[in-house]
N, C-alpha and C positions, 0 to 999 in steps of 0.2 A: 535558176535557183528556185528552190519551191517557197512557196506565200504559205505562210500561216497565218489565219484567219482568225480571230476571236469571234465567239458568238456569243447569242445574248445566251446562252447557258453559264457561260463563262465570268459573267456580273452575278452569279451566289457565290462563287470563290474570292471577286474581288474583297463584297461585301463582309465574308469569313474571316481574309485578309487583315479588315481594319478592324473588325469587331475583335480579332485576337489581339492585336495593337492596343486599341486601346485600354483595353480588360488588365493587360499585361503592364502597359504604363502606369493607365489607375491604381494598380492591386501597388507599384514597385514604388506610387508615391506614395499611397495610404500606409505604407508597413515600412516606407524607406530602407527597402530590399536594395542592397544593388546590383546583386544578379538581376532583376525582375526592370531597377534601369536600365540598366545596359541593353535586355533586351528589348523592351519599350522601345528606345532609344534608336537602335539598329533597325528595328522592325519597320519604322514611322518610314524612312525613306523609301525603305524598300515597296512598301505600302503605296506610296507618294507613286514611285515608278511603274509601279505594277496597273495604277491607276491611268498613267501617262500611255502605255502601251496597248492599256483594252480601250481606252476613248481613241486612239489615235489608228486601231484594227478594226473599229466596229462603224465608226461613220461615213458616208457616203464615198461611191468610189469616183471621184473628180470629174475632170467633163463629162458631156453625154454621151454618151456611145466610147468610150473609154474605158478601161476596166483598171492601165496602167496610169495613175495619177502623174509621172516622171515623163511617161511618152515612149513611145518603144526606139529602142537601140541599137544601133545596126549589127551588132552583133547576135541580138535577142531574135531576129527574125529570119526562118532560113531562107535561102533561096530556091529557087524552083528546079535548079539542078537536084541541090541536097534531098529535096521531097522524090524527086527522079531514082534518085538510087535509095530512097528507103523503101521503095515501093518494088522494088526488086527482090 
């Protein structure tokens, strides 16, 4: 399976994320829009998540000399036969 990776580039989008949220929630209490709820509203979690995903991609990768935090899995690793015939 391929690792998608967040980088710190990827924390100005968070940041856009909530700033649109909130802007959106504020304007939908100040005017008690409730399209402008609703979207607030829907946005917030999403926001919440999106937050939960870049902190959870961007920090440290687990033991030392690790790169897999889980440990590698026997299916994950080939064998030295399999390496045998790609190199064929």
């Amino acid at each position: 399976m391929v690792t998608l990776r967040s980088r710190r580039q990827d924390r100005l989008l968070v940041v856009v994320v909530w700033l649109l949220t909130v802007v959106v929630l504020g304007l939908g209490i100040a005017t008690v829009n409730p399209i402008l709820l609703l979207w607030g509203v829907i946005g917030l979690p999403g926001a919440v998540f999106l937050t939960r995903v870049h902190l959870r991609d961007t920090r440290g990768g687990g033991p030392a000399g690790s790169s897999d935090p889980d440990g590698p899995s026997g299916t994950d690793v080939p064998s030295d036969q399999t390496l045998e015939e790609n190199d064929r």
